[in-house]
N, C-alpha and C positions, 0 to 999 in steps of 0.2 A: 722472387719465387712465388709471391701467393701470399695467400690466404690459405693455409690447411685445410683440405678436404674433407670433408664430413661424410660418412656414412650411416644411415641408421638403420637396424635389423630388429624386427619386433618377430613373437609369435604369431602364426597363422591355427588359426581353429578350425576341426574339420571336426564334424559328427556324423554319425551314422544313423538315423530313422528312419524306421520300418523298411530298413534295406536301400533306403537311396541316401548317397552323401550328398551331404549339404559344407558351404563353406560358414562360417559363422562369421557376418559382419562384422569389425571389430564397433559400428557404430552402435549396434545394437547393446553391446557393455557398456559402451561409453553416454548412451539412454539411459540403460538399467542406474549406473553411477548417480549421473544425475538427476532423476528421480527419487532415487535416493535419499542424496542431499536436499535436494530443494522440495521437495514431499507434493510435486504435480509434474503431468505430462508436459504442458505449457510452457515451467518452466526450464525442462529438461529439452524441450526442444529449441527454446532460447540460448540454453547452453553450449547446446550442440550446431547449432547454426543451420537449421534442417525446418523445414513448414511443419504446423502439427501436423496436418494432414499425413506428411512422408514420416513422421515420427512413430503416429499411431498406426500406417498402414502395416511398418514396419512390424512395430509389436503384436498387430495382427497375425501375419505371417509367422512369426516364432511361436507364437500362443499355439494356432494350429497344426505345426509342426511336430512342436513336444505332446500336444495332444490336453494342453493345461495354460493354466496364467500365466503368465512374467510378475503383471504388477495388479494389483488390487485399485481399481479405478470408482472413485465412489463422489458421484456430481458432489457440488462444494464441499466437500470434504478432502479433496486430494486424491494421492496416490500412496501406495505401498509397495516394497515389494513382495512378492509371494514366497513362499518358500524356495523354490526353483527359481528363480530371479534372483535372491541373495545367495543361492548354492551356484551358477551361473558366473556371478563378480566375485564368488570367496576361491573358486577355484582361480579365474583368471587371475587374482592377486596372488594366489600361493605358487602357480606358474613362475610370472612374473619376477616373483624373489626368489626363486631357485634359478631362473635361466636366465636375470637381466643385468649378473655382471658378467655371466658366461658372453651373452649375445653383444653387453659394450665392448669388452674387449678385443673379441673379433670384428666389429665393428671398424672399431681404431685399428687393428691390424691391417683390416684392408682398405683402408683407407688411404693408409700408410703406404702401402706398397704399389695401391693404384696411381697415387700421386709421384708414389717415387718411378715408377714407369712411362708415366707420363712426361715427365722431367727429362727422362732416357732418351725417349722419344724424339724430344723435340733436337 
């Protein structure tokens, strides 16, 4: 039969600013994260497997967006994140544990059933 079918379902981010939606990257948290951790853009973009350039273009982009920082960038000194930059990662973690045994589950559900239709199929 196989190998088990895998399906994986995560959250999609949509905001709303100054009347136009925007999708929210999911790389952009996953920046903010590792900045986080590792207290520079540099090595948040090593992290993420992304040029700084595309790193900081990015955080550009959302800074002027929300109309504010993400992360507090200060030559040899590192990075921070700002207020909104750790309200940003606290929300997507608190998401995250509310809706990420809901989303494995169905997950595995349809996985489940795609594979068992497939099986049908043949």
């Amino acid at each position: 039969m196989g190998t088990p079918m895998k399906i994986g379902l995560a959250l999609a981010w949509r905001i709303e600013l100054d009347g136009v939606e925007y999708d929210l990257e999911p790389l952009l948290f996953d920046l903010l994260a590792a900045v986080e951790k590792g207290g520079h853009l540099n090595y948040a973009s090593r992290a993420t497997e992304v040029s700084y350039r595309h790193a900081w273009g990015l955080m550009r982009t959302w800074e002027a967006r929300f109309k504010a920082p993400l992360v507090d960038l200060q030559r040899g000194r590192g990075a921070t994140l700002t207020d909104i930059g750790r309200a940003l990662l606290e929300a997507r973690e608190r998401a995250l544990l509310a809706a990420g045994p809901t989303l494995a589950d169905a997950a595995s559900e349809a996985g489940g059933r795609l594979q068992q239709s497939m099986g049908d199929a043949r």
